[in-house]
C-alpha positions as a Markdown table, in Angstrom:
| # | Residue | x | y | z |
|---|---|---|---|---|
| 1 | Unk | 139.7 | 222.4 | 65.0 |
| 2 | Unk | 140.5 | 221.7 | 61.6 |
| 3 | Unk | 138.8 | 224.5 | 59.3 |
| 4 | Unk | 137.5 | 226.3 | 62.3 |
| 5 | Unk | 137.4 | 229.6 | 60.7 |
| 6 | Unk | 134.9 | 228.7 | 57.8 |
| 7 | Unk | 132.9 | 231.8 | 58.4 |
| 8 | Unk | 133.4 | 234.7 | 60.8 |
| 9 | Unk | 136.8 | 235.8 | 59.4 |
| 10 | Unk | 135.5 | 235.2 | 55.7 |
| 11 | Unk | 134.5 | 238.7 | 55.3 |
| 12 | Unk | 134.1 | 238.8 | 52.0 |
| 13 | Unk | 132.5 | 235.2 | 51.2 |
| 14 | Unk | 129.6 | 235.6 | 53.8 |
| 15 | Unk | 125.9 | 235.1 | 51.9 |
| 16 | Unk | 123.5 | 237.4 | 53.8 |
| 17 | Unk | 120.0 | 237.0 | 53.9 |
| 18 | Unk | 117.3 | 240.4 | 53.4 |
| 19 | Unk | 116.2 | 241.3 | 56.4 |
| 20 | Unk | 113.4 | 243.9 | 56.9 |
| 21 | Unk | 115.7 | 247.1 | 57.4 |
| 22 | Unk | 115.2 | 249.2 | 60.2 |
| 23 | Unk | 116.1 | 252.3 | 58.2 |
| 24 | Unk | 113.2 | 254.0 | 55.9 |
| 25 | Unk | 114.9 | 254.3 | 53.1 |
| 26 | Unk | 116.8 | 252.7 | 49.9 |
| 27 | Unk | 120.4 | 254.4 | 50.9 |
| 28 | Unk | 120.2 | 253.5 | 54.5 |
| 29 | Unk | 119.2 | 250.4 | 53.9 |
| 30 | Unk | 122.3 | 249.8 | 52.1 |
| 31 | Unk | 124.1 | 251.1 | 54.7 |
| 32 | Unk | 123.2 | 248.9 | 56.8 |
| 33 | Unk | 123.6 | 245.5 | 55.0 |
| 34 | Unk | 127.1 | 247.0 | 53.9 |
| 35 | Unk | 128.0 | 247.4 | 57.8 |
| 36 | Unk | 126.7 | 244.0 | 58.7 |
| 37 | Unk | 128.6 | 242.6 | 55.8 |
| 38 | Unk | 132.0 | 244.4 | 55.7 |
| 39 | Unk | 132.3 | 243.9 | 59.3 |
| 40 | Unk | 131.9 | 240.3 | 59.1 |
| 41 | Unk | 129.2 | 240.0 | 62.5 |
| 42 | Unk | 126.7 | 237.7 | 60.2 |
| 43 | Unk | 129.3 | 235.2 | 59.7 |
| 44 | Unk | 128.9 | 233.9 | 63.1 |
| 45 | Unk | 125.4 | 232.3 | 61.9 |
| 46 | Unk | 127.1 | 230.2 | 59.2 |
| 47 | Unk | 129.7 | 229.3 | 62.2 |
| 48 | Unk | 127.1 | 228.1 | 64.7 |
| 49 | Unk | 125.4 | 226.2 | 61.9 |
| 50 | Unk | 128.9 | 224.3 | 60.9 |
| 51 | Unk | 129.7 | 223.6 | 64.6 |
| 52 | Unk | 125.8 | 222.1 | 65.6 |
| 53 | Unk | 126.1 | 219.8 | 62.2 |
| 54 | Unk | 129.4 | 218.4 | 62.7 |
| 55 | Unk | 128.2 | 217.2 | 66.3 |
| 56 | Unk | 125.1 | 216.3 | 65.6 |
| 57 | Unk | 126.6 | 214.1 | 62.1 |
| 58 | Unk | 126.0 | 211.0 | 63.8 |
| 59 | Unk | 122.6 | 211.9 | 65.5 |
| 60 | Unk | 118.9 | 210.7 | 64.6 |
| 61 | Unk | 117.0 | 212.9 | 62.0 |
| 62 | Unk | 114.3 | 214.1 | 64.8 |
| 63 | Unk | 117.0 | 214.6 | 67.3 |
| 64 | Unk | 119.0 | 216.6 | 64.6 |
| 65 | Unk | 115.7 | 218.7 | 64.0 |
| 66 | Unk | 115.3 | 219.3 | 67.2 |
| 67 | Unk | 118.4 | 220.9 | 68.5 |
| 68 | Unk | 118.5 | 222.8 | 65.3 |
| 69 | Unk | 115.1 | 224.4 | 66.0 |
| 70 | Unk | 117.0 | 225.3 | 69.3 |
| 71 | Unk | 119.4 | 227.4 | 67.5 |
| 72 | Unk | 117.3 | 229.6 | 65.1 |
| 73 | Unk | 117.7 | 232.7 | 67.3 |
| 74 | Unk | 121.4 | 232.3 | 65.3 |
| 75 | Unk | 119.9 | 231.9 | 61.3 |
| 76 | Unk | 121.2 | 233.9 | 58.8 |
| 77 | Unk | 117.7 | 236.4 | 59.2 |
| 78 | Unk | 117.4 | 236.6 | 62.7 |
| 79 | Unk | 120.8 | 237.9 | 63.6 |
| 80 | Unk | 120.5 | 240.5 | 60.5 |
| 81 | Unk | 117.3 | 242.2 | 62.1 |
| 82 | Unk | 118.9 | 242.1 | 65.2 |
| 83 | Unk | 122.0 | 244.4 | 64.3 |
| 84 | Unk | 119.9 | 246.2 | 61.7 |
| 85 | Unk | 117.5 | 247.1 | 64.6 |
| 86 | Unk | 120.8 | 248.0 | 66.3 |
| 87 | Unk | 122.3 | 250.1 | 63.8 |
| 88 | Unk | 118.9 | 252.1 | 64.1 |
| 89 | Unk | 120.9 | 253.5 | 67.6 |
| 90 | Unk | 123.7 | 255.4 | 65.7 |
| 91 | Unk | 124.0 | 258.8 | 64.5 |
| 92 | Unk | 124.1 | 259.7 | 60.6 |
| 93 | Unk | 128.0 | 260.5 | 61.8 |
| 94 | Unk | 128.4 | 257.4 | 62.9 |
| 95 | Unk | 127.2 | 255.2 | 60.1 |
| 96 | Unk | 128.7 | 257.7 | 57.7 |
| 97 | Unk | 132.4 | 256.6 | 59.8 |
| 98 | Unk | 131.5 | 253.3 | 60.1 |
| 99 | Unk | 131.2 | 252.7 | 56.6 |
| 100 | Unk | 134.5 | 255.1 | 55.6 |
| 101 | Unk | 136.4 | 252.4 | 57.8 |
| 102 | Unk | 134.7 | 249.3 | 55.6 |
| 103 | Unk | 135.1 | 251.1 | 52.4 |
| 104 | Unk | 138.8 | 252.0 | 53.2 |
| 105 | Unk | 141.2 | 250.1 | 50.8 |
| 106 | Unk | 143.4 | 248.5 | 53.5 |
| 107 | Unk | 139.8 | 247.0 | 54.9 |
| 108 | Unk | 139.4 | 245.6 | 51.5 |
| 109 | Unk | 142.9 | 244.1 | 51.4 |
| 110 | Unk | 142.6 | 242.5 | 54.6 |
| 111 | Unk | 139.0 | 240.6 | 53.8 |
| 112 | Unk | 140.9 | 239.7 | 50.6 |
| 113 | Unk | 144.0 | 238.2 | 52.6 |
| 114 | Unk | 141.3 | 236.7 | 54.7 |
| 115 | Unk | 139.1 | 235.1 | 52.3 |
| 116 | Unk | 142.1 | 233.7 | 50.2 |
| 117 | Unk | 143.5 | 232.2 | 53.4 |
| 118 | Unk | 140.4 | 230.4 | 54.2 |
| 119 | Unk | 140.0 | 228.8 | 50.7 |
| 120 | Unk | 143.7 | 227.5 | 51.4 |
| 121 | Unk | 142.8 | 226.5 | 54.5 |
| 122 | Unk | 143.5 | 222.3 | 55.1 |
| 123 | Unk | 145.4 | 223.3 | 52.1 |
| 124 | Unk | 149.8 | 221.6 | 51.8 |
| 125 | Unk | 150.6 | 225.4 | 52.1 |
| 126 | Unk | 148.8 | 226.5 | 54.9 |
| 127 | Unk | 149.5 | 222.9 | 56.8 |
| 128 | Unk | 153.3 | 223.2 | 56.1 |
| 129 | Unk | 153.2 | 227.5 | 57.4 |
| 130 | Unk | 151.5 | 225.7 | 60.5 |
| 131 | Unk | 154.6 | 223.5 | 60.5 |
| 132 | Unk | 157.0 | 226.4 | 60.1 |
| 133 | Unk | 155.2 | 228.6 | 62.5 |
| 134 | Unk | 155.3 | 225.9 | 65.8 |
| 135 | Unk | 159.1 | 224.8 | 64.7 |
| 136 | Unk | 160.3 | 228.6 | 64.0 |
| 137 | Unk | 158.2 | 231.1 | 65.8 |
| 138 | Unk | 157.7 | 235.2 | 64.3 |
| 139 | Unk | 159.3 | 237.9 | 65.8 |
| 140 | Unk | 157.5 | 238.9 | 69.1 |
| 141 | Unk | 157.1 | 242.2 | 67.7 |
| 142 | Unk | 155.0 | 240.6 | 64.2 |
| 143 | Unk | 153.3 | 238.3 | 66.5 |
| 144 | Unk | 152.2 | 241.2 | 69.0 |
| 145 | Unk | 150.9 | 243.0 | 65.7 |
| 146 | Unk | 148.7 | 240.1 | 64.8 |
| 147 | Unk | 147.0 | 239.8 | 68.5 |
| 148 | Unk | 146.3 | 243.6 | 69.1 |
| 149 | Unk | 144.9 | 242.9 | 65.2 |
| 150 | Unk | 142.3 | 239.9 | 66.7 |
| 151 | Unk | 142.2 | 241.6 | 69.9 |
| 152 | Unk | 140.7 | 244.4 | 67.7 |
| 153 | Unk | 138.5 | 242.4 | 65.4 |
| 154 | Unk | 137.1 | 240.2 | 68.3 |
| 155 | Unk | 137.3 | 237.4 | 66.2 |
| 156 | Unk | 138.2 | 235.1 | 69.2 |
| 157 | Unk | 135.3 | 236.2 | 71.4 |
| 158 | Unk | 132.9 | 236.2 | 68.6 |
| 159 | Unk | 134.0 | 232.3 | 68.0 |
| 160 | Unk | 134.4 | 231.6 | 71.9 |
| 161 | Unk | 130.2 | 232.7 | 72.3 |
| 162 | Unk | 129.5 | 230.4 | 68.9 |
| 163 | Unk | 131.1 | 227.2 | 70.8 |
| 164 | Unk | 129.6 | 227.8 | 73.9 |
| 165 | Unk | 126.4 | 228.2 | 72.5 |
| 166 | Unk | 126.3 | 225.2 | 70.6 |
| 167 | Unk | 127.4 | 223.5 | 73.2 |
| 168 | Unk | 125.0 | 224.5 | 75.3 |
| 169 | Unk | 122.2 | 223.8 | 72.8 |
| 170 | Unk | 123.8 | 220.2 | 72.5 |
| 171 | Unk | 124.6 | 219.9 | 76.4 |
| 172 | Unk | 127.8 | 219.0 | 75.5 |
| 173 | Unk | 130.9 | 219.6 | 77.7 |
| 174 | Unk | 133.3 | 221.5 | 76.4 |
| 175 | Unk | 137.2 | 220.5 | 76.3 |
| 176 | Unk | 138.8 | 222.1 | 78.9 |
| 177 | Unk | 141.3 | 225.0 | 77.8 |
| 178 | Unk | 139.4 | 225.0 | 74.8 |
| 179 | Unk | 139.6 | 229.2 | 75.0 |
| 180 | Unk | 143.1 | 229.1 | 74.9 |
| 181 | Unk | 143.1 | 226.8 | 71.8 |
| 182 | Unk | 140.7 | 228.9 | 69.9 |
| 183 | Unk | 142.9 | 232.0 | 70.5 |
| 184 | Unk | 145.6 | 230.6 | 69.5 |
| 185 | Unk | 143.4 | 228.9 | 66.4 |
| 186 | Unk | 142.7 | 232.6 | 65.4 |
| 187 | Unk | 146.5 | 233.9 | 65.7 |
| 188 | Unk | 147.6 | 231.1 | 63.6 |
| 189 | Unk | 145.3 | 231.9 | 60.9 |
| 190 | Unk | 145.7 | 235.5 | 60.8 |
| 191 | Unk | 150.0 | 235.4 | 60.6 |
| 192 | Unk | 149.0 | 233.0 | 57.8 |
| 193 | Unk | 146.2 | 235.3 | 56.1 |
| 194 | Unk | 149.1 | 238.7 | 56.8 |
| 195 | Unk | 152.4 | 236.7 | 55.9 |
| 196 | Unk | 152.9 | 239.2 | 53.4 |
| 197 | Unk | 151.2 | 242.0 | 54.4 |
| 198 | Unk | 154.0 | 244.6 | 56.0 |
| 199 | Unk | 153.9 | 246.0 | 59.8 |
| 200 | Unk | 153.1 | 249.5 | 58.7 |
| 201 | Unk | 149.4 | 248.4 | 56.9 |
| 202 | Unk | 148.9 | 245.6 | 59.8 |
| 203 | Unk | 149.3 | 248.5 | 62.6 |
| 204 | Unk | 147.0 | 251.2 | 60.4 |
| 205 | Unk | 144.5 | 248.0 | 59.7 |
| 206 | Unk | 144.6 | 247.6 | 63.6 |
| 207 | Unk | 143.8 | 251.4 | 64.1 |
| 208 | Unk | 140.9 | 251.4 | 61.6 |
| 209 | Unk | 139.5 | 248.6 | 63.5 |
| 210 | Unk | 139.8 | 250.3 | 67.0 |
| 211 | Unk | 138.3 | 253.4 | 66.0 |
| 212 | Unk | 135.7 | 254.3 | 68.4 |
| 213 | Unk | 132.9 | 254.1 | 66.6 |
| 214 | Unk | 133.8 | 251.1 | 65.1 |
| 215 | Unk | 134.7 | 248.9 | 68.9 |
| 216 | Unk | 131.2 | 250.4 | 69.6 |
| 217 | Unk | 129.4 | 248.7 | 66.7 |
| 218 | Unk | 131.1 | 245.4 | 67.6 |
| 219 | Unk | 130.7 | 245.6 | 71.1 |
| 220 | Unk | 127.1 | 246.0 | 71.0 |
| 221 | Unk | 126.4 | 243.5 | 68.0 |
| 222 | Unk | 128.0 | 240.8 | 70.3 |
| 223 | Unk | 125.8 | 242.0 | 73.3 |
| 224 | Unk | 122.7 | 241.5 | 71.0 |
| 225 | Unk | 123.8 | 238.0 | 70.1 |
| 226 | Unk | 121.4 | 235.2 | 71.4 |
| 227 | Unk | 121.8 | 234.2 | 75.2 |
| 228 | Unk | 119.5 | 231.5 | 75.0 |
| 229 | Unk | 117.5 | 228.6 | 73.3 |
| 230 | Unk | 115.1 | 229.3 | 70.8 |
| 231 | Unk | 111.1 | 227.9 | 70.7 |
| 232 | Unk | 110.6 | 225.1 | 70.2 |
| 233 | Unk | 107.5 | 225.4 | 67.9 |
| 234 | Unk | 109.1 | 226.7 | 64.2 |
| 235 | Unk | 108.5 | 224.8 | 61.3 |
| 236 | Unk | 111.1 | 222.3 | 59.5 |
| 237 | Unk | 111.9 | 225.1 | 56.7 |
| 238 | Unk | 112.9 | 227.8 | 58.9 |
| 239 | Unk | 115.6 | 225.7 | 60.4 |
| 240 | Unk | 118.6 | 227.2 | 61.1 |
| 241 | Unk | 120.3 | 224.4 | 58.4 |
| 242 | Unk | 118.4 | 225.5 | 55.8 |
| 243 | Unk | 119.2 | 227.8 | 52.7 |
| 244 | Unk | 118.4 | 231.3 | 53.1 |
C-alpha cells in the first residue's frame, strides 16, 4: 500500500493528455480540461497504470503487453473524451458552478496540501505522523471532518474501482478486506495532507465539494469509467504504459 495515492488525490500534479473536446469552441474547451483537471477524475488513469506495472514487474515482456492492451479503455486520452463527452450533458449554469467551486481559493489550498503530501509521501515525516496517528488517535470530531471530506471527494470509491479493475484485467484475487484498508489508506493521507489546515476551511472545503452540481459531475464521471476489458488488437504505442 505503500505510495498508494500517487495519482487520484494529486490534483495539481496530474499531466493530461488533449483530447478532441466535445465543446465547439476555444473557451469551452478550456472549461472542460479545467473541470477534468481541478477535479482530479483523470488521475485515476495514471493510478490504474501504477497498480498493473507493479504486478506485472516480474511478468514476461509479451505477457506484460498483453494485459496492458487490456487496460487502454483507462489511458490518459480515453478517459478524457469520455468525461469531455460527458461534460457536453450540463447546462452553461452548471459548468459556469462547477468551475467557481475549482477556481475557489480553499479548492486551490487543498490540491496544494494534497500535492505537497504526496511528494512527502514514504517520506521520515509522513512515516513518523503514521506512527503518531495509530499510537495517539485525533479527536473524533477532526477525524469525522476528514471522512465526510473523502466521503465527499470519492477518493476511496474512485481507488476501490482502480484495484478491482486491475485486478480483474490480471485475474488476480484480491486480499480480502482490502476495501476497508483502502479507506482507511485514504483517511490517513488526508489527516496528514489537512494537519494544519483548521476545522472551519475543512468543513467549507467539504461543502464546496458536496455542492450539487459538483456530486453530479463525480457521480456520473465514475459511472462512465470502463466496466470492462479493452480489444485486444491496438498497437504497442498506444499502450496504456506509454507517454502521452
Amino acid at each position: 500500500m505503500n505510495r498508494f495515492l500517487t495519482s487520484l488525490v494529486a490534483v495539481t500534479g496530474i499531466a493530461l493528455t488533449s483530447a478532441e473536446l466535445a465543446y465547439g469552441d476555444g473557451a469551452n474547451e478550456g472549461a472542460a480540461e479545467r473541470i477534468i483537471s481541478g477535479s482530479g477524475v483523470s488521475g485515476i488513469s495514471t493510478q490504474v497504470r501504477q497498480l498493473a506495472e507493479a504486478q506485472l514487474s516480474d511478468s514476461k515482456d509479451i505477457e506484460r503487453r498483453q494485459r496492458m492492451r487490456q487496460l487502454l479503455p483507462w489511458s490518459p486520452s480515453a478517459l478524457n473524451e469520455s468525461f469531455t463527452h460527458l461534460l457536453a450533458s450540463f447546462t452553461d449554469d452548471e459548468i459556469t458552478r462547477l468551475l467557481m467551486i475549482i477556481d475557489d481559493s480553499l479548492m486551490a489550498r487543498g490540491r496544494l496540501m494534497e500535492d505537497i503530501a504526496l511528494r512527502e509521501q514514504g517520506t521520515p515525516e509522513y512515516e513518523r505522523y503514521m506512527q503518531r496517528l495509530a499510537a495517539y488517535p485525533p479527536a473524533v470530531s477532526r477525524v469525522q471532518r476528514l471522512e465526510g471530506l473523502v466521503s465527499a471527494t470519492r477518493m476511496s470509491e474512485w481507488l476501490i474501482r482502480a484495484q478491482t479493475s486491475v485486478a480483474g484485467v490480471l485475474e488476480q484475487d484480491l486480499d480480502q478486506g482490502y476495501e476497508a484498508t483502502t479507506r482507511d489508506t485514504v483517511l490517513n493521507f488526508m489527516l496528514y495532507a489537512y494537519r494544519r489546515v483548521s476545522n472551519a476551511e475543512i468543513d467549507a472545503l467539504t461543502r464546496l465539494w458536496t455542492d450539487p452540481v459538483m456530486q453530479r459531475w463525480l457521480t456520473e464521471a465514475l459511472a462512465v469509467l470502463p466496466e470492462t476489458a479493452g480489444p485486444s488488437f491496438v498497437t504497442d504505442g498506444q499502450l496504456l504504459n506509454t507517454s502521452q
